[in-house]
Every structure is written in structure tokens, then in C-alpha cells.
N, CA, C and O atoms as a GROMACS GRO file, in nm:
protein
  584
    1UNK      N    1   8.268   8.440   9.166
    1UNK     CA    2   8.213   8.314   9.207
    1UNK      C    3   8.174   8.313   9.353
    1UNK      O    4   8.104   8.219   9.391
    2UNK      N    5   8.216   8.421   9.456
    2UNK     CA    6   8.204   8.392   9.550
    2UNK      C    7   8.229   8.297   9.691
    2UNK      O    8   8.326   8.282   9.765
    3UNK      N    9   8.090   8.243   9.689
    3UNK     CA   10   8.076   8.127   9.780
    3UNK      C   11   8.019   8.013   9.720
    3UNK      O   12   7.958   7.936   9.794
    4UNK      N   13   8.031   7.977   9.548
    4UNK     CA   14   8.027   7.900   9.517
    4UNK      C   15   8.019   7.768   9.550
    4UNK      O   16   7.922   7.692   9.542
    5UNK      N   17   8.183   7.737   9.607
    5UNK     CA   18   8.227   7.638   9.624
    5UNK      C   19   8.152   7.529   9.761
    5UNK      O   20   8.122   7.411   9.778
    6UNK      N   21   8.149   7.651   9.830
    6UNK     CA   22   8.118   7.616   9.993
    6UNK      C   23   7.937   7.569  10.003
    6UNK      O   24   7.884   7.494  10.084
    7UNK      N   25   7.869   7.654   9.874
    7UNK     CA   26   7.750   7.652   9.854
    7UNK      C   27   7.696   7.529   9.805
    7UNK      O   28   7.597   7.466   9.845
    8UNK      N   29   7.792   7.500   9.695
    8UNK     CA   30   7.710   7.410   9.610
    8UNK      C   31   7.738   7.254   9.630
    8UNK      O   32   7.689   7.155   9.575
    9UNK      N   33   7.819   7.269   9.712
    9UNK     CA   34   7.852   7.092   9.798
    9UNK      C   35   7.825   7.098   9.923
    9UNK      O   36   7.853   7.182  10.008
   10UNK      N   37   7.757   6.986   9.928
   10UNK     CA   38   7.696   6.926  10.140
   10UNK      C   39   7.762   6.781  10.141
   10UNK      O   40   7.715   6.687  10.206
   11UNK      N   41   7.846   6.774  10.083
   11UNK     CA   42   7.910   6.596  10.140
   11UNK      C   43   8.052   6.682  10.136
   11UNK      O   44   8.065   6.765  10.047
   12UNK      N   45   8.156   6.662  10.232
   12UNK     CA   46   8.278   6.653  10.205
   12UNK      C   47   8.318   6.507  10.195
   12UNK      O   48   8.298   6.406  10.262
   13UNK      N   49   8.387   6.540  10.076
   13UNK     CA   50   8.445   6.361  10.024
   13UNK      C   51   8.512   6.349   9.883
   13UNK      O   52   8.445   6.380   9.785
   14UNK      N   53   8.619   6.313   9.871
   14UNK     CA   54   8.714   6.300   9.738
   14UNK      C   55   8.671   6.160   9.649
   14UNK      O   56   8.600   6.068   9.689
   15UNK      N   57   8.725   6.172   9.540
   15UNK     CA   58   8.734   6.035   9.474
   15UNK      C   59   8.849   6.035   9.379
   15UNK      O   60   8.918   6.136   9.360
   16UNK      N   61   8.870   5.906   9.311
   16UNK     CA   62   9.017   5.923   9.262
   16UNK      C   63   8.924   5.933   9.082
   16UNK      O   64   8.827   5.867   9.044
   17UNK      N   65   8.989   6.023   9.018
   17UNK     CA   66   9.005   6.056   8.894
   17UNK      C   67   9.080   5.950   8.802
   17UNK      O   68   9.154   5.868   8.858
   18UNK      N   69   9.062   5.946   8.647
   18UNK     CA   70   9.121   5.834   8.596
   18UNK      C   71   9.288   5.882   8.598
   18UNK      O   72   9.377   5.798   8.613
   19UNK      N   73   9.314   6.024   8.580
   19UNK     CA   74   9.458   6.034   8.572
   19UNK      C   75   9.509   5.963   8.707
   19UNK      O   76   9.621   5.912   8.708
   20UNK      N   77   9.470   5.960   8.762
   20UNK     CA   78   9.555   5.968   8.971
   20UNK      C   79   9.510   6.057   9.016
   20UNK      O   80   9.464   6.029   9.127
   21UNK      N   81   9.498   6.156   8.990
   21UNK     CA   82   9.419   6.271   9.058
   21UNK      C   83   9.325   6.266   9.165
   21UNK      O   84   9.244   6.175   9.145
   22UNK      N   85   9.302   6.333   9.281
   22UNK     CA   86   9.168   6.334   9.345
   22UNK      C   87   9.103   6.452   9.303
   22UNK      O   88   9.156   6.560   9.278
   23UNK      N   89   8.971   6.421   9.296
   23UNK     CA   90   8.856   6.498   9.266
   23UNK      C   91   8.812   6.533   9.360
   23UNK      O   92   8.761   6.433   9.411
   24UNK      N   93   8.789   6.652   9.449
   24UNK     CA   94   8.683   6.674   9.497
   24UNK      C   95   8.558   6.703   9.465
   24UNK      O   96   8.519   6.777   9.375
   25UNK      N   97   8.482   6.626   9.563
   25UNK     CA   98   8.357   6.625   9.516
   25UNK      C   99   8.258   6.657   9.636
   25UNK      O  100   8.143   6.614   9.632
   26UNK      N  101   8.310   6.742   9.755
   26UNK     CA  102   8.219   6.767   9.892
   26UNK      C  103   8.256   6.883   9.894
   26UNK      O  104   8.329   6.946   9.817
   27UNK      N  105   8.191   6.918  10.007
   27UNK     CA  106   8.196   7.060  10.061
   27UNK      C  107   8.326   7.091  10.120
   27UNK      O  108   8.368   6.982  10.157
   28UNK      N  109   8.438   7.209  10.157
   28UNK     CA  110   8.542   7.228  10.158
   28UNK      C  111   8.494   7.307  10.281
   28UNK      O  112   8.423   7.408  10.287
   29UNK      N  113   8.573   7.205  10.418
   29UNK     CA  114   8.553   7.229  10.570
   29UNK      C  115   8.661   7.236  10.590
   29UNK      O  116   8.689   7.304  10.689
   30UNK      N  117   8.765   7.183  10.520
   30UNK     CA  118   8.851   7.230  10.556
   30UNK      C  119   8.950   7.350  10.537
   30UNK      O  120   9.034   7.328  10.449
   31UNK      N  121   8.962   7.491  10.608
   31UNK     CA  122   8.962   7.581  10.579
   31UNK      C  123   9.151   7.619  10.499
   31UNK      O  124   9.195   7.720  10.443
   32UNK      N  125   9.205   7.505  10.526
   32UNK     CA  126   9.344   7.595  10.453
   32UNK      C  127   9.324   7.487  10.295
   32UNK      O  128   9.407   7.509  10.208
   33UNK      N  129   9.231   7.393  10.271
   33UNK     CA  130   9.209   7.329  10.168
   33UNK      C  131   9.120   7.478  10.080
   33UNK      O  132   9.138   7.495   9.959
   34UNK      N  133   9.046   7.555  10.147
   34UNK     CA  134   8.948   7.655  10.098
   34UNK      C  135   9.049   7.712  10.098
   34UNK      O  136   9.051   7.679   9.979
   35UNK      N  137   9.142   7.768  10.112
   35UNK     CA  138   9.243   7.889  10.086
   35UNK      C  139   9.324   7.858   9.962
   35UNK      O  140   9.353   7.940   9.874
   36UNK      N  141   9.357   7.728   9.965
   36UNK     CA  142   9.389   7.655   9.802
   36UNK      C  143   9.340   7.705   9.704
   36UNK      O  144   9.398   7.784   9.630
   37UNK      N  145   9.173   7.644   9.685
   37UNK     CA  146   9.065   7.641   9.589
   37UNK      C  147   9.032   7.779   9.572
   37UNK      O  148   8.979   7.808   9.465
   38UNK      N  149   9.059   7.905   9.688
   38UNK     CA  150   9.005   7.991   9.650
   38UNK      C  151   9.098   8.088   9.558
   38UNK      O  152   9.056   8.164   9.471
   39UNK      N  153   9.262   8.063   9.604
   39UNK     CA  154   9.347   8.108   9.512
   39UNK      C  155   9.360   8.000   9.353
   39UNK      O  156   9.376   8.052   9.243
   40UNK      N  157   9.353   7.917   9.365
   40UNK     CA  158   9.314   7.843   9.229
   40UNK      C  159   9.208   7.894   9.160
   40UNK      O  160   9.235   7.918   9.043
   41UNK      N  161   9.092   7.918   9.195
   41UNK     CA  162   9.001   7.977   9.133
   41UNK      C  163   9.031   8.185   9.087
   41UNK      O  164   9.003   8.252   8.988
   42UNK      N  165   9.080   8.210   9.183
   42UNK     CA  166   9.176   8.360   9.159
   42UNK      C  167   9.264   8.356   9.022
   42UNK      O  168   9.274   8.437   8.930
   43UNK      N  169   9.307   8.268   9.038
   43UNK     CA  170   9.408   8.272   8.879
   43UNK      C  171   9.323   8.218   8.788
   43UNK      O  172   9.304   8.271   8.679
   44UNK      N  173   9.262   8.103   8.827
   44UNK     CA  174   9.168   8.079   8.668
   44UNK      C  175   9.121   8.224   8.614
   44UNK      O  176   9.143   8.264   8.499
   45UNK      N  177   9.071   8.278   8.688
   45UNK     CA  178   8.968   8.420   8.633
   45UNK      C  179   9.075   8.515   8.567
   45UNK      O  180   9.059   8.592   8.472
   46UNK      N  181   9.171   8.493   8.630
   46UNK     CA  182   9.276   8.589   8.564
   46UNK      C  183   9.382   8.522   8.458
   46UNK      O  184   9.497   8.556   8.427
   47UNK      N  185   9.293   8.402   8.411
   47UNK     CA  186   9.303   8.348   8.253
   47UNK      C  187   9.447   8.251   8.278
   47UNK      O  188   9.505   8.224   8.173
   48UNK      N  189   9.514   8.193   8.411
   48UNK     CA  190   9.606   8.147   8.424
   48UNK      C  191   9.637   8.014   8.385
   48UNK      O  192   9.540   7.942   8.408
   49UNK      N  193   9.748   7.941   8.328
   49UNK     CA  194   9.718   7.807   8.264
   49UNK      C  195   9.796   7.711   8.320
   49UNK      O  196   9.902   7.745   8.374
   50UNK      N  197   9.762   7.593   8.316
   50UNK     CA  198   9.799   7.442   8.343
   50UNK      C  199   9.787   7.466   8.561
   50UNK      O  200   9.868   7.478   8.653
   51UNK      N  201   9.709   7.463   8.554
   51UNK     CA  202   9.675   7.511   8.722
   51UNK      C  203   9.677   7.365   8.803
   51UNK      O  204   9.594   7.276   8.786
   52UNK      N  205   9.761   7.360   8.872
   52UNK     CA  206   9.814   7.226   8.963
   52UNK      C  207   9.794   7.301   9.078
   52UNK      O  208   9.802   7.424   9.085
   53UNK      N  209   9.758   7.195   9.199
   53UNK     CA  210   9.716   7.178   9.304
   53UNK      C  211   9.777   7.054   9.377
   53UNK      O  212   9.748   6.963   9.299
   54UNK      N  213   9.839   7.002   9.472
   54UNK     CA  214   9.916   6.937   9.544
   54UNK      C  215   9.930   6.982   9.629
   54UNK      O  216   9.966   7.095   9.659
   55UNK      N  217   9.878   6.812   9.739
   55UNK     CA  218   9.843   6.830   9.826
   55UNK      C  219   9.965   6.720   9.923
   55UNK      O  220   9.954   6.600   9.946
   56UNK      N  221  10.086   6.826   9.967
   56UNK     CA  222  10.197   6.783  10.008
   56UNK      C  223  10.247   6.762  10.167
   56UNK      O  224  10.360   6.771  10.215
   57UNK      N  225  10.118   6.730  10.230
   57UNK     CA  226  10.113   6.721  10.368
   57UNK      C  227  10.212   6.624  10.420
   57UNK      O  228  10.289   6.629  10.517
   58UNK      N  229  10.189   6.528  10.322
   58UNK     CA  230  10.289   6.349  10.411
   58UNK      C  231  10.413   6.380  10.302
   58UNK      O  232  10.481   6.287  10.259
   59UNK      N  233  10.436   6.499  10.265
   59UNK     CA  234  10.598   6.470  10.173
   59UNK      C  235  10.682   6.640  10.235
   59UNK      O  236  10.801   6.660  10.260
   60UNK      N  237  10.600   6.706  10.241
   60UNK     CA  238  10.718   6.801  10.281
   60UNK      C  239  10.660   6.888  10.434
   60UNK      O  240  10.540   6.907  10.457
   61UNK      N  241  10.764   6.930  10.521
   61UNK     CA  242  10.685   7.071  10.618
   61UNK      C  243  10.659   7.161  10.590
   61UNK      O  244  10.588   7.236  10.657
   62UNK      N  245  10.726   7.195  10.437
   62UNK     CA  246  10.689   7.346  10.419
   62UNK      C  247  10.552   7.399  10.406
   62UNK      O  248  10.546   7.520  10.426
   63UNK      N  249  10.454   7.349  10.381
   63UNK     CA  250  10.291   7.376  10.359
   63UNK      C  251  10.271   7.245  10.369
   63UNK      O  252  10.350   7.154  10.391
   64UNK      N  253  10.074   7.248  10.337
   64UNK     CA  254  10.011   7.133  10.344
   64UNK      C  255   9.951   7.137  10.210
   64UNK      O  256   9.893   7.033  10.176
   65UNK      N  257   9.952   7.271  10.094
   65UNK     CA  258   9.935   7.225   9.984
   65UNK      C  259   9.999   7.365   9.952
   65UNK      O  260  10.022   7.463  10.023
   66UNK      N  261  10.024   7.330   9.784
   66UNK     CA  262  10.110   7.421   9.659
   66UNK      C  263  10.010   7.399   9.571
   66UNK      O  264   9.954   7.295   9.536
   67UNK      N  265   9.993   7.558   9.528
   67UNK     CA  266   9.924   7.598   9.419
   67UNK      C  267  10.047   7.603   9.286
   67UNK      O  268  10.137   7.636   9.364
   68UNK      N  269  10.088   7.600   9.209
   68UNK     CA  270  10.160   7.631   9.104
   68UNK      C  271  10.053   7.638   8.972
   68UNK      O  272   9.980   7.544   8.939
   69UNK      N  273  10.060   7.769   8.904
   69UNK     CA  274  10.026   7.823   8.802
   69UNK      C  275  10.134   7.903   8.723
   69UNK      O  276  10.237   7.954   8.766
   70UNK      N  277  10.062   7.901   8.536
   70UNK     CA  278  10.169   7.979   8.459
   70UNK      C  279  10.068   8.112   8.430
   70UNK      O  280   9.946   8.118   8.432
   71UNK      N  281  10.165   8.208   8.404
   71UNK     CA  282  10.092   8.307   8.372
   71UNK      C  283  10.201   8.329   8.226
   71UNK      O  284  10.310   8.276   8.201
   72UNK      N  285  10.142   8.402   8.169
   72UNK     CA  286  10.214   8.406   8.031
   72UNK      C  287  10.303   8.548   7.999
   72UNK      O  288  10.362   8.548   7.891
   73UNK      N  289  10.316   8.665   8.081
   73UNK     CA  290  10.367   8.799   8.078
   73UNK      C  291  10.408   8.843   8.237
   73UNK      O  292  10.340   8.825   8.338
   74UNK      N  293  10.512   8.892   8.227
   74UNK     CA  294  10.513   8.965   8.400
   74UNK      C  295  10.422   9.053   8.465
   74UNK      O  296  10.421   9.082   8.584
   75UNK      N  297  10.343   9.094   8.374
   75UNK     CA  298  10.220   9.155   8.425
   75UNK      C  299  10.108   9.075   8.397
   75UNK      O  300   9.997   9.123   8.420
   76UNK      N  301  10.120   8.931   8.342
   76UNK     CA  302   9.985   8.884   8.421
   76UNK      C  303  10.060   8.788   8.524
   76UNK      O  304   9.969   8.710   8.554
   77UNK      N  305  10.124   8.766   8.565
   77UNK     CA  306  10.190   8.675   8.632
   77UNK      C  307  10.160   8.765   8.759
   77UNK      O  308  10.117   8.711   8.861
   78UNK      N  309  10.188   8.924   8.755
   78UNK     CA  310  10.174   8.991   8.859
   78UNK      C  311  10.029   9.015   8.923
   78UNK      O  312  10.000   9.023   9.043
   79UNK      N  313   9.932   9.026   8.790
   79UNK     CA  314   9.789   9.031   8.772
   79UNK      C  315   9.721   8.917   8.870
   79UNK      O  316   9.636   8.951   8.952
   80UNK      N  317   9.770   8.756   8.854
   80UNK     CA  318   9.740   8.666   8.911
   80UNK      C  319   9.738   8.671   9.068
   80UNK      O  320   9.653   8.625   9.145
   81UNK      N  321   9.876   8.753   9.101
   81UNK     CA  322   9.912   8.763   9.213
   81UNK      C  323   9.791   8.824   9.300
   81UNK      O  324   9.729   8.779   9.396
   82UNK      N  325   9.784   8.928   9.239
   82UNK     CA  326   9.690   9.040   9.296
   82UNK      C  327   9.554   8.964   9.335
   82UNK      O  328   9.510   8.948   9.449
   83UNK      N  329   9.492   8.920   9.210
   83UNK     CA  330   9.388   8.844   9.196
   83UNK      C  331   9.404   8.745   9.355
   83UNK      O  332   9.359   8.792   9.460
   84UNK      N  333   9.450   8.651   9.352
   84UNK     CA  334   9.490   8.565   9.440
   84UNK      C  335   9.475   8.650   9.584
   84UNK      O  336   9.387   8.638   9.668
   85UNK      N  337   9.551   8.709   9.584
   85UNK     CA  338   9.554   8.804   9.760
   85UNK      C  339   9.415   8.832   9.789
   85UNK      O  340   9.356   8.796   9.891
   86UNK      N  341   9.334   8.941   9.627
   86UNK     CA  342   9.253   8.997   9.697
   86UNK      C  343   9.152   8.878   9.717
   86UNK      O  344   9.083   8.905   9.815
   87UNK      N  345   9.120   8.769   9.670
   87UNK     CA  346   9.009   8.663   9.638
   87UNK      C  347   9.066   8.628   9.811
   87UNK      O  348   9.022   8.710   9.892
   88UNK      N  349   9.134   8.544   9.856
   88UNK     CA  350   9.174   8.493   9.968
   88UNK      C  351   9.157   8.577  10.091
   88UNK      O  352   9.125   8.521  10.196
   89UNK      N  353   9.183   8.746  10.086
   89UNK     CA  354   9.169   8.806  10.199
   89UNK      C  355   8.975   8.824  10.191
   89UNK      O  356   8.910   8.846  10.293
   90UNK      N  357   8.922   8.811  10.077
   90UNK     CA  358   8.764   8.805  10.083
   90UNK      C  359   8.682   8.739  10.127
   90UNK      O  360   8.575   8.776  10.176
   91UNK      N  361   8.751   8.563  10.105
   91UNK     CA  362   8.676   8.443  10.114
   91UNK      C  363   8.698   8.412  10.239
   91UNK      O  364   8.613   8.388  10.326
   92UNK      N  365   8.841   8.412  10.251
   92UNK     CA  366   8.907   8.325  10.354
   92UNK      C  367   8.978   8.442  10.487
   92UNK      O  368   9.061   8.400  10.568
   93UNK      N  369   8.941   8.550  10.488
   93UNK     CA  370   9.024   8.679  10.558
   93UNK      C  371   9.142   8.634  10.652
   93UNK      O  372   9.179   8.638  10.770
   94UNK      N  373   9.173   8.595  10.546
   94UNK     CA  374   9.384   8.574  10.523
   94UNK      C  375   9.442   8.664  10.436
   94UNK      O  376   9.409   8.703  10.324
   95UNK      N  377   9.567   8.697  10.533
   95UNK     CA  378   9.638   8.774  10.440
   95UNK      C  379   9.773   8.679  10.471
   95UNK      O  380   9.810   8.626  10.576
   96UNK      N  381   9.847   8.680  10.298
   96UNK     CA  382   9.993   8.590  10.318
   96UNK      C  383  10.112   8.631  10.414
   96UNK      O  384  10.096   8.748  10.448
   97UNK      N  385  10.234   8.571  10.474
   97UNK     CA  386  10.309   8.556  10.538
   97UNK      C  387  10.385   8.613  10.465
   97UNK      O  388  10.414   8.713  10.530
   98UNK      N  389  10.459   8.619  10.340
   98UNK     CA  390  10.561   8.643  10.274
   98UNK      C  391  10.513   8.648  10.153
   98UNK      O  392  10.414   8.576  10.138
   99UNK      N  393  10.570   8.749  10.000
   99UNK     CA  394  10.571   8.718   9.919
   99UNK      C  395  10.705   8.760   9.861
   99UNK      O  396  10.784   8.830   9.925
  100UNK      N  397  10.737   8.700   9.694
  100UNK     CA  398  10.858   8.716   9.694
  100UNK      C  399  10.831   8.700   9.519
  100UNK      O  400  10.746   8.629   9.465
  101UNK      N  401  10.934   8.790   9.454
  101UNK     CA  402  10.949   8.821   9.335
  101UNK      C  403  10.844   8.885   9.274
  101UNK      O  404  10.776   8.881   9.172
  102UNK      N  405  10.858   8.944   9.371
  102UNK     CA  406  10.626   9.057   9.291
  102UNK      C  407  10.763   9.172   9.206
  102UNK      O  408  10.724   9.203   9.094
  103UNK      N  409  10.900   9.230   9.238
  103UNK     CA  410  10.969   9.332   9.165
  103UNK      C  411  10.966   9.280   9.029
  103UNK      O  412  10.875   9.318   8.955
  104UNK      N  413  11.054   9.196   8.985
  104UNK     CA  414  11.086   9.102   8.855
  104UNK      C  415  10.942   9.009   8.812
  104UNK      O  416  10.920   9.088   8.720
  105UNK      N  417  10.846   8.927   8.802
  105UNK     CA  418  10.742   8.927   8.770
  105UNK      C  419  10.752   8.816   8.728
  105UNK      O  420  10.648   8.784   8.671
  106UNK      N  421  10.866   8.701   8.727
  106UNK     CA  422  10.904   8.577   8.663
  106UNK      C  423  10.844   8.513   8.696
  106UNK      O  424  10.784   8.434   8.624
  107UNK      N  425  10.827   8.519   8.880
  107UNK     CA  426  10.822   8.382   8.969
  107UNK      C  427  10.775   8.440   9.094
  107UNK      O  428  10.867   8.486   9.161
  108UNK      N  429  10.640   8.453   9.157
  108UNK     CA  430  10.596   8.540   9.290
  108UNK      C  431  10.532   8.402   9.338
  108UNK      O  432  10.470   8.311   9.283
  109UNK      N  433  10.573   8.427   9.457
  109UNK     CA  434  10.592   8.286   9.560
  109UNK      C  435  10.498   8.374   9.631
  109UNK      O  436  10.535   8.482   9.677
  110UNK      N  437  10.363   8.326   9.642
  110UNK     CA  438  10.261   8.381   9.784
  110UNK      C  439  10.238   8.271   9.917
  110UNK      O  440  10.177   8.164   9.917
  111UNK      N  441  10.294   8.324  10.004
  111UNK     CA  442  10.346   8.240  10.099
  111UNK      C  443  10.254   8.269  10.218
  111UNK      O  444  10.266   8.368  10.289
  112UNK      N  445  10.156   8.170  10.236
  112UNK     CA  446  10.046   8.141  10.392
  112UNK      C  447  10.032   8.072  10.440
  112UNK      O  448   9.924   8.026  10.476
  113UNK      N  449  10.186   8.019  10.470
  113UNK     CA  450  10.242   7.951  10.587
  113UNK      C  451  10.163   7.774  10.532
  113UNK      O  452  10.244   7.684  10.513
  114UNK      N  453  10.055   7.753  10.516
  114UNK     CA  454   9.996   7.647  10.554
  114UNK      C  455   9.952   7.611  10.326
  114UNK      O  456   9.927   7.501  10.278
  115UNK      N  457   9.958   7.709  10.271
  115UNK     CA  458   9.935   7.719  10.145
  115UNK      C  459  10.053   7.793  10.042
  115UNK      O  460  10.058   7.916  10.055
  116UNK      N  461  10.149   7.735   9.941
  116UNK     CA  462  10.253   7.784   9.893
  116UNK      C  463  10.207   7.849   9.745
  116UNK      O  464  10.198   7.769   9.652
  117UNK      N  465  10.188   7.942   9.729
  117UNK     CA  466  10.138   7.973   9.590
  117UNK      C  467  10.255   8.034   9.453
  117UNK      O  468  10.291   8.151   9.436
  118UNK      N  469  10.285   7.938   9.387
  118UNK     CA  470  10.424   7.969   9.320
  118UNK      C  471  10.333   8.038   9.106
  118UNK      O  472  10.268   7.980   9.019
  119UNK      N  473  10.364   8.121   9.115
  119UNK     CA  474  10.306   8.199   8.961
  119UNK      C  475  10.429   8.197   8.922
  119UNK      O  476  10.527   8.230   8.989
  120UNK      N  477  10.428   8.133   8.745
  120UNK     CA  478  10.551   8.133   8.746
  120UNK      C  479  10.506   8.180   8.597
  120UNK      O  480  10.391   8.159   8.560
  121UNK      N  481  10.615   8.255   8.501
  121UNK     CA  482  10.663   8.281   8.395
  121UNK      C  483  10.655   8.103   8.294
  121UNK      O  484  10.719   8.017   8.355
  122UNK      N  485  10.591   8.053   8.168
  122UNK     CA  486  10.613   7.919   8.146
  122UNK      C  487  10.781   7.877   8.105
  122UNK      O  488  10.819   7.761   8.090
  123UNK      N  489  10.850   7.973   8.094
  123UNK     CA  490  11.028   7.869   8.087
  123UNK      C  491  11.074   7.908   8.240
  123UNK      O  492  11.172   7.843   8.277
  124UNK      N  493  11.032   7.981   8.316
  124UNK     CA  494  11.036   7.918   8.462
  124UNK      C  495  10.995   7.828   8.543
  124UNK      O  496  11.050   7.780   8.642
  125UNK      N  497  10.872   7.802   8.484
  125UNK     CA  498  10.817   7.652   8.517
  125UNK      C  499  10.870   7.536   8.472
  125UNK      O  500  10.904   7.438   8.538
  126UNK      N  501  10.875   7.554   8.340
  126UNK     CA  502  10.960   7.469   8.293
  126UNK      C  503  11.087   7.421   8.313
  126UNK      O  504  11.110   7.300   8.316
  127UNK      N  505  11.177   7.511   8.329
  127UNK     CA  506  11.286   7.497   8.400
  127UNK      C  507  11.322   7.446   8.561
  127UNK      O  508  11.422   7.383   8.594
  128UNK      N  509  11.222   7.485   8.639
  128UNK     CA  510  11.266   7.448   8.784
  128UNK      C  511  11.138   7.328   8.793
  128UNK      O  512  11.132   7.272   8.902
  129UNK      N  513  11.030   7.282   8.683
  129UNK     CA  514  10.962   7.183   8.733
  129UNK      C  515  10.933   7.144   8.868
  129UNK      O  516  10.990   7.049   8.922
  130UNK      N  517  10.851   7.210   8.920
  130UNK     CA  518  10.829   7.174   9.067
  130UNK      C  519  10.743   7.081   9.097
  130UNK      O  520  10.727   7.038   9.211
  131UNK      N  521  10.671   7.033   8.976
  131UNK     CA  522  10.534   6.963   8.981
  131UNK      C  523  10.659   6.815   8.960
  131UNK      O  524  10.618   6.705   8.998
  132UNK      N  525  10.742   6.821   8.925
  132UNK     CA  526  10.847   6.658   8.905
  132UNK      C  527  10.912   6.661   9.040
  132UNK      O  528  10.944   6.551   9.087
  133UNK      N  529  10.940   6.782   9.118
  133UNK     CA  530  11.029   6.769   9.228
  133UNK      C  531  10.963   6.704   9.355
  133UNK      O  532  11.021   6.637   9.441
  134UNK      N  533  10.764   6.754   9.347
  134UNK     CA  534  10.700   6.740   9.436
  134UNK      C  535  10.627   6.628   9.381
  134UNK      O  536  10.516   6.609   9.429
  135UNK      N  537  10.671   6.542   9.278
  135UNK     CA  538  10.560   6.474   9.212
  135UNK      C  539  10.528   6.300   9.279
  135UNK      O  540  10.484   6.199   9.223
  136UNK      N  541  10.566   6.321   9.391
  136UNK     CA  542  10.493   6.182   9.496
  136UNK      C  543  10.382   6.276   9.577
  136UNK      O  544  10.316   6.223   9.666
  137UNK      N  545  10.361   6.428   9.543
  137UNK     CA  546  10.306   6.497   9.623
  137UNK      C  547  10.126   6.397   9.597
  137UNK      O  548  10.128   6.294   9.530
  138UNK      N  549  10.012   6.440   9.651
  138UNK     CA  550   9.860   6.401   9.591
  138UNK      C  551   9.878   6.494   9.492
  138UNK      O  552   9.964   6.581   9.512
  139UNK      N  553   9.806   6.495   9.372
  139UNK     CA  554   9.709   6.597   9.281
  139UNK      C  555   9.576   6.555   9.312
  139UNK      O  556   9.522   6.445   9.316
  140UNK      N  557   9.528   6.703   9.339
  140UNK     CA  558   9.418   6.728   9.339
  140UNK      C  559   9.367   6.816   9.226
  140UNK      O  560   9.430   6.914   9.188
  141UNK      N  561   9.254   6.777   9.176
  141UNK     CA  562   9.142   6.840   9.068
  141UNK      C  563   9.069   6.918   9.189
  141UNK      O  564   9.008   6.877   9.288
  142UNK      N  565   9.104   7.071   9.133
  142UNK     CA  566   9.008   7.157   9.205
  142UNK      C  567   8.878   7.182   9.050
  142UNK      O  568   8.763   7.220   9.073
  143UNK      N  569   8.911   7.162   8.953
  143UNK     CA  570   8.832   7.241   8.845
  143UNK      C  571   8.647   7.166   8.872
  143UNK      O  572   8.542   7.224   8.848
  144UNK      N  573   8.660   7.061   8.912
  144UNK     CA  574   8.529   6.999   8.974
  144UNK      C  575   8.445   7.109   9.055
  144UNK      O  576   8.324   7.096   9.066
  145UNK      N  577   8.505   7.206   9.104
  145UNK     CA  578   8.438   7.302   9.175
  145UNK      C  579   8.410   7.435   9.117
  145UNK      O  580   8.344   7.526   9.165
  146UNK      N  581   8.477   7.430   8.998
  146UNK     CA  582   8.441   7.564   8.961
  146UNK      C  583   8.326   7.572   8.834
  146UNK      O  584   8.286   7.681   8.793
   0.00000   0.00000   0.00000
């Protein structure tokens, strides 16, 4: 996809979706919001499911948004990972701060300081629900862009 995203919108500007959700619907200037969308779009391609985006600026310090995706095997969970790094060091030439559980393949936390990217196994997701823990977080609809 490229430069899709950056290409095919000239307004930056959200709107609210019927779930609650925000939609984006502008151009993405803001560059750790593009580091989001570009690892969200990294796992879509690498077939990843129920793809949440939260945007947790006014609820936590740890980032300003969390990607959380399921991958369905430890090797696509690991697959995603990869995907994700290399898409982000392309688009955005970032490379992450930390990652964690790339050995075991359950749960790889890609960590860029300003963007939390959690791939999880689905009864690991299920189990630690992060989308209920963070869930005063915003949701954002990135799929508007892809």
C-alpha cells in the first residue's frame, strides 16, 4: 500500500462513527498517529483479526496510542510482528524501543515509546482483555484508510 494513506487524504479531520468510534477521514500529519496506521495496516496484510486501535493519550503515560491485534498461530503472531517492524521502519524510519515475547509467540509487545503494539495469541487476548482495561481509551477506525 505504500503511501496510500498520506496520498489519498488532503483534509486532516475525524468524525464520530455510529459505534463511538472515530473515523478518520484526513490526511495523517500526525506522525506517531502514521506509525499506528502504518503498523495496523502491517498486520491487516498479514491476515490479522479484530484489529483495535486506541487512542490513550488523556488515560494513560505509557503511549499515545495501542495497536492490539490477534493473530491465530505463534508463527503468525510472529509473522505480524515482522510485518509491522519492517512496514514502520519503511514508512515511518522508526525502529521500536523494546520488544518482548518474539521467543514464545503468545504475546509480542512492539514497543515505540509513543505507539504500544500488543499481537496476541486469541485466549491471550481474551484472557488479559486489554481493550476492557483501556476501554475509556478513544477507538479509532483506521480501516477508513485502507
Amino acid at each position: 500500500m505504500g503511501e496510500f494513506y498520506r496520498l489519498m487524504f488532503n483534509n486532516s479531520h475525524s468524525q464520530y462513527a455510529p459505534d463511538g468510534s472515530t473515523t478518520l477521514t484526513g490526511r495523517v500529519d500526525d506522525p506517531t498517529l502514521a506509525t499506528a496506521i502504518a503498523a495496523a495496516i502491517a498486520a491487516d496484510d498479514r491476515k490479522a483479526d479484530n484489529i483495535t486501535l486506541l487512542k490513550v493519550t488523556e488515560v494513560s503515560y505509557l503511549a499515545d496510542y495501542f495497536l492490539i491485534v490477534t493473530g491465530f498461530s505463534n508463527t503468525q503472531v510472529r509473522a505480524i510482528h515482522q510485518a509491522i517492524i519492517q512496514k514502520v521502519e519503511e514508512e515511518n524510519q522508526r525502529q521500536p524501543l523494546r520488544i518482548d515475547g518474539q521467543s514464545e509467540g503468545s504475546w509480542i509487545v512492539v514497543d515505540y515509546g509513543d505507539v504500544m503494539i500488543h499481537i496476541l495469541l486469541p485466549e491471550e487476548r481474551e484472557f488479559y482483555n486489554l481493550e476492557a482495561f483501556w476501554g475509556h481509551a478513544e477507538k479509532i477506525s483506521w480501516s477508513a484508510l485502507t
